[in-house]
C-alpha distance (Angstrom), angle and dihedral (degrees) to the residues before:
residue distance angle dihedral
X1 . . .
X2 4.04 . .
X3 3.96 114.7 .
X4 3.74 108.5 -104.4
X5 3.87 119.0 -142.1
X6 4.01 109.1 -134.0
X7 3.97 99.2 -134.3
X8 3.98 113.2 -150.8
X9 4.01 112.5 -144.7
X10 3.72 109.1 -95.7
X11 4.09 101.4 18.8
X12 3.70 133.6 87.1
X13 3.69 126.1 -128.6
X14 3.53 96.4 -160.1
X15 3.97 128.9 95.1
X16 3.16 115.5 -102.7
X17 3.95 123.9 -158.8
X18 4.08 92.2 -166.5
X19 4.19 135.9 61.9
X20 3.51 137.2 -122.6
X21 3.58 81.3 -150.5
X22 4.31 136.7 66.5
X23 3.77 105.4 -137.9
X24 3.76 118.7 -155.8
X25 3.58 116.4 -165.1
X26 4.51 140.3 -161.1
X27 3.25 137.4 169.1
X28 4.33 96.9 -129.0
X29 3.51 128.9 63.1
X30 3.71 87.1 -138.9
X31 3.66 96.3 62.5
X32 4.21 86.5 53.4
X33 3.80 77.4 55.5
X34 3.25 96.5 52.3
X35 3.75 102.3 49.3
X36 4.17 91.2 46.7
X37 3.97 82.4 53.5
X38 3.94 102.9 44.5
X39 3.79 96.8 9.7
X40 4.05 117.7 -128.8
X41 3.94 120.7 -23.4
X42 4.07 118.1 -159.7
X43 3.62 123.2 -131.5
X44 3.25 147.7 -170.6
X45 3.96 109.6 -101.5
X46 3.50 134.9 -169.2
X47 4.20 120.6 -105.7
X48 3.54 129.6 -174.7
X49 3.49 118.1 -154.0
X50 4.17 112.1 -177.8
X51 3.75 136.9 166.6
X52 3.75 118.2 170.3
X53 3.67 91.4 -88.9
X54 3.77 106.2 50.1
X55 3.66 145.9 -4.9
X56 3.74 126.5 -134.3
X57 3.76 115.8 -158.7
X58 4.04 124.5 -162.4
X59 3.79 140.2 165.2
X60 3.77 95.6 -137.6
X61 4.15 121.8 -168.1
X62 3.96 118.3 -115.7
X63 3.73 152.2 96.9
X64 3.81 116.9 -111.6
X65 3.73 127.4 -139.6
X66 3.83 133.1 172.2
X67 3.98 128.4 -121.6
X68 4.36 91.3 -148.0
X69 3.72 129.0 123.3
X70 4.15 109.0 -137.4
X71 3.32 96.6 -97.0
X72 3.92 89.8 65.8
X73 3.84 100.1 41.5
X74 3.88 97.6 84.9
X75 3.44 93.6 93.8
X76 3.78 97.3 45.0
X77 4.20 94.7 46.0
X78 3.90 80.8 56.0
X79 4.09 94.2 55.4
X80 4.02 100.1 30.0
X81 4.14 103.1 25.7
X82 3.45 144.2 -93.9
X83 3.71 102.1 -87.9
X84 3.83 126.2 82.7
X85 3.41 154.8 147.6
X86 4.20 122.2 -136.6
X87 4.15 118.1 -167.8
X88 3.70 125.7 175.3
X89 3.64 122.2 -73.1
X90 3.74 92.1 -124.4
X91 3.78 82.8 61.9
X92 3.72 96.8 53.8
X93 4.06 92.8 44.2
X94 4.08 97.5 45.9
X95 4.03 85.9 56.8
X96 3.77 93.0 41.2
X97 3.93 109.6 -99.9
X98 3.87 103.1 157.1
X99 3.42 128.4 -173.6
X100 4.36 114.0 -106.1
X101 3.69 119.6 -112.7
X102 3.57 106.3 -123.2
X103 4.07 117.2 -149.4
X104 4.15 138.5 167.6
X105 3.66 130.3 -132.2
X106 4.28 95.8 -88.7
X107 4.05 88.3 40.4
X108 3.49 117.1 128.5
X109 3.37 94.7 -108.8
X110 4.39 105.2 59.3
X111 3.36 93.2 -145.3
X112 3.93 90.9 -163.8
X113 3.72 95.1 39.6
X114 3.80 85.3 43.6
X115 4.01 102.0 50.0
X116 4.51 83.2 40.5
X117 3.95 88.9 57.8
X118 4.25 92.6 37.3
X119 3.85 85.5 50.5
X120 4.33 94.9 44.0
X121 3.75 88.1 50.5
X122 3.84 91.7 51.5
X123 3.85 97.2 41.9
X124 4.48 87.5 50.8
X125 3.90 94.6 40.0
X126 3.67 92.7 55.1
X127 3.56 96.0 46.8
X128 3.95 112.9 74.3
X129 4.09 111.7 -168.0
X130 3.98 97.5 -133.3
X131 3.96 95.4 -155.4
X132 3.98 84.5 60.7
X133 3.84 93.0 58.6
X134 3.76 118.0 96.3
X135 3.63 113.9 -136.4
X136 4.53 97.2 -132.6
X137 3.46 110.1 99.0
X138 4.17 92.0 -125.4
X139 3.79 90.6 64.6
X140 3.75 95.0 44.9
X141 3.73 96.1 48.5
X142 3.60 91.4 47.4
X143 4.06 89.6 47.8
X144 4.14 84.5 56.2
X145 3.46 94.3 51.0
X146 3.34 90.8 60.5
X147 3.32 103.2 37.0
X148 3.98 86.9 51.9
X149 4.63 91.5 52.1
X150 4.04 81.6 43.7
X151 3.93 87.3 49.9
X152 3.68 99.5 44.2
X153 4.47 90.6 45.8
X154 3.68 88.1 54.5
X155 3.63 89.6 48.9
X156 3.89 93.3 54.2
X157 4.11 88.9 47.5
X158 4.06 92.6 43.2
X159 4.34 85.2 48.2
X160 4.50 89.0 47.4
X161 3.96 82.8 51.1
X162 3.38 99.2 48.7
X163 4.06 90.1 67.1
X164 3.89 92.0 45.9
X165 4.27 114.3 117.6
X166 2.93 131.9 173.8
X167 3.79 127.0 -124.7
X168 3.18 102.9 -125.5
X169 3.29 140.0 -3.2
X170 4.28 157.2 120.2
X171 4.16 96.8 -46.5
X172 3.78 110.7 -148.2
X173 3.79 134.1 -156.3
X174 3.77 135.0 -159.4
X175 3.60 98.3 -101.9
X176 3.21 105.5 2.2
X177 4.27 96.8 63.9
X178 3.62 109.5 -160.8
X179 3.38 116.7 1.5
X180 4.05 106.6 160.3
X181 3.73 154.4 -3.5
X182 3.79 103.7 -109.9
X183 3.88 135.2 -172.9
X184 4.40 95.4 -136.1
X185 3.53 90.1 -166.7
X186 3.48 95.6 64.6
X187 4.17 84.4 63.7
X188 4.42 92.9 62.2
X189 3.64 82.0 -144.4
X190 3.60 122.6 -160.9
X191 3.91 122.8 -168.0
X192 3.50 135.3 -167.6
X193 3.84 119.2 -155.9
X194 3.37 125.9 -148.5
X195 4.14 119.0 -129.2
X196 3.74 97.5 -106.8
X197 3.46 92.5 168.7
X198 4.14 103.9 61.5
X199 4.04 79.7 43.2
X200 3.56 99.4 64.0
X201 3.98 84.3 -122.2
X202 3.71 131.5 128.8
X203 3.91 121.6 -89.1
X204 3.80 92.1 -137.6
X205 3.93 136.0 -32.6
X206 3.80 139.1 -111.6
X207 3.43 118.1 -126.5
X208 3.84 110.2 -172.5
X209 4.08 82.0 -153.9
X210 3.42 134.5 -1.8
X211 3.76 91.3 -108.8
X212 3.80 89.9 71.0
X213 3.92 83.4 66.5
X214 4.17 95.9 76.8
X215 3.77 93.8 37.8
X216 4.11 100.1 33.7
X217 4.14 101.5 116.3
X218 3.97 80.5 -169.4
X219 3.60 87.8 72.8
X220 3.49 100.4 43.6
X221 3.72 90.1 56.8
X222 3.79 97.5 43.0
X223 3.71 97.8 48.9
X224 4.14 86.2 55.7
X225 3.38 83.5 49.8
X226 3.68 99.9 54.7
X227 3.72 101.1 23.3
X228 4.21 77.5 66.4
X229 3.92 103.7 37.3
X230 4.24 96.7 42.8
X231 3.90 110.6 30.5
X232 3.67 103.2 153.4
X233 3.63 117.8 -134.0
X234 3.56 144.2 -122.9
X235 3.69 148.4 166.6
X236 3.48 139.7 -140.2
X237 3.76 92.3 -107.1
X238 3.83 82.9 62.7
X239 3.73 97.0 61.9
X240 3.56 118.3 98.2
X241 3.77 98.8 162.3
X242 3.59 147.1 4.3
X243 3.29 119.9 -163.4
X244 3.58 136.1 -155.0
X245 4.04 138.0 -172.2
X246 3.84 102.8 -116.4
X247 4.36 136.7 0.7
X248 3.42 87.6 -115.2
X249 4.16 88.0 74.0
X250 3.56 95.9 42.9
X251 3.56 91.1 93.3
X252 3.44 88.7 53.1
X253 3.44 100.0 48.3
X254 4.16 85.6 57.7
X255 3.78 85.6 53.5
X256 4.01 89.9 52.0
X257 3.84 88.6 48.5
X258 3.89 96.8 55.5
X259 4.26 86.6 57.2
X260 3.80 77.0 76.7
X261 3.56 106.0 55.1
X262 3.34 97.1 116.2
X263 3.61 97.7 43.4
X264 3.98 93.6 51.1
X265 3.59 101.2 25.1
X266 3.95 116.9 -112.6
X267 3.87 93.5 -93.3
X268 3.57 91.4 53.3
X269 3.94 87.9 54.6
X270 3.20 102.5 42.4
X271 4.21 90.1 58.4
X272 4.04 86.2 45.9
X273 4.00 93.8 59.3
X274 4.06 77.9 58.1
X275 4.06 93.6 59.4
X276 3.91 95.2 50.5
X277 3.67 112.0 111.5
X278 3.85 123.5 165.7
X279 4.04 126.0 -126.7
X280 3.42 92.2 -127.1
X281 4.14 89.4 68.1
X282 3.68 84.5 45.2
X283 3.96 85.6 57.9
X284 3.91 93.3 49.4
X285 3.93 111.9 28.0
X286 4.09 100.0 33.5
């Protein structure tokens, strides 16, 4: 007679390979800190996009967060850290988190060829050749119109783009440079992209190599400015987890959470030092 599985009201007994909850992860407790204080702050991150002919290289604006249930995380507290934050998935969608779209060199969308055209389109709509512009009024309005439906196309392409990933490829980190060959999809990433556009800020930007990355004073400026101008927001009702590297800073992590009494409210921290669990445990028990 076949094994029957006892099912309690309310919880499934299968497996499942996705969350109910968008973990973000770092490698310093401080940075955990950080976000609980000033909640999350975009920036502009490197993406490699390869093909056997070429290699396009961009610093591209976003905060990352993973679509894996604990018992599936090992792999990805080893690569990103062992600190973290989860919040519900109804969170992440209602401010616009969306999963990437993961594609290979011979996919049907080129992501090199793709991101080359995307960035040609931007670089010729932007520039207007002055010695082609009539001087009446009728001609010039009609030359903005167009210019402004051209603009606001590219826009919609450059935004598709901006959740491309490969999947797989060499991973790179600030610092570090290339560190790895990694399979992306494994990480179920899900990205949410600042609007550059209403900020005056760039979509993405070139790097001529990834070297330029570490020394670029561009970027350094840029993610001030958008780690200020788009923070995206949470509550405490949005926090499923936190997540730190060992027991022995849980009690820490509790001390950390009553800074923000006043902020959360003291209910509201007293149910969070309930949802901290430590990466070590996730090591042992899942």
């Amino acid at each position: 007679m076949a094994k029957q599985i006892s099912k309690t009201p309310g919880y499934a007994t299968e497996v499942n390979i996705s969350s109910n909850t968008l973990f973000h992860f770092t490698k310093r407790l401080e940075s955990l800190d950080g976000i609980l204080q000033n909640d999350f702050a975009p920036s502009y991150c490197t993406e490699i996009f390869s093909s056997k002919k070429r290699t396009v290289s961009m610093a591209v604006p976003m905060v990352s967060f993973c679509d894996l249930p604990l018992f599936l995380i090992k792999k990805h507290l080893n690569f990103y850290g062992c600190y973290g934050i989860g919040l519900t998935k109804t969170w992440g969608i209602k401010h616009g988190v969306t999963p990437v779209l993961y594609i290979h060199d011979i996919s049907i969308l080129d992501n090199v060829e793709s991101w080359k055209n995307a960035i040609g389109l931007w670089d010729k709509a932007t520039k207007i050749d002055s010695d082609k512009v009539k001087p009446d009024g009728k001609h010039l309005m009609l030359l903005i119109g167009q210019l402004e439906q051209t603009i606001t196309n590219i826009q919609s392409i450059t935004k598709f783009h901006l959740l491309l990933k490969q999947y797989e490829g060499k991973a790179w980190r600030k610092n570090e440079g290339i560190i790895s060959k990694k399979r992306f999809y494994d990480e179920r990433e899900w990205r949410y992209v600042p609007d550059t556009y209403g900020n005056n800020l760039p979509a993405y930007i070139k790097l001529p190599s990834l070297k330029d990355y570490d020394s670029s004073f561009e970027i350094e400026l840029q993610n001030a400015a958008i780690g200020t101008l788009c923070k995206l927001t949470f509550t405490p009702d949005d926090i499923q987890f936190i997540i730190v590297k060992n027991d022995t800073e849980i009690l820490d992590m509790v001390e950390i959470l009553r800074k923000y009494k006043e902020k959360f409210g003291e209910n509201s921290v007293t149910r969070l030092t309930t949802k901290i669990i430590s990466s070590e445990r996730i090591y042992q028990d899942l």
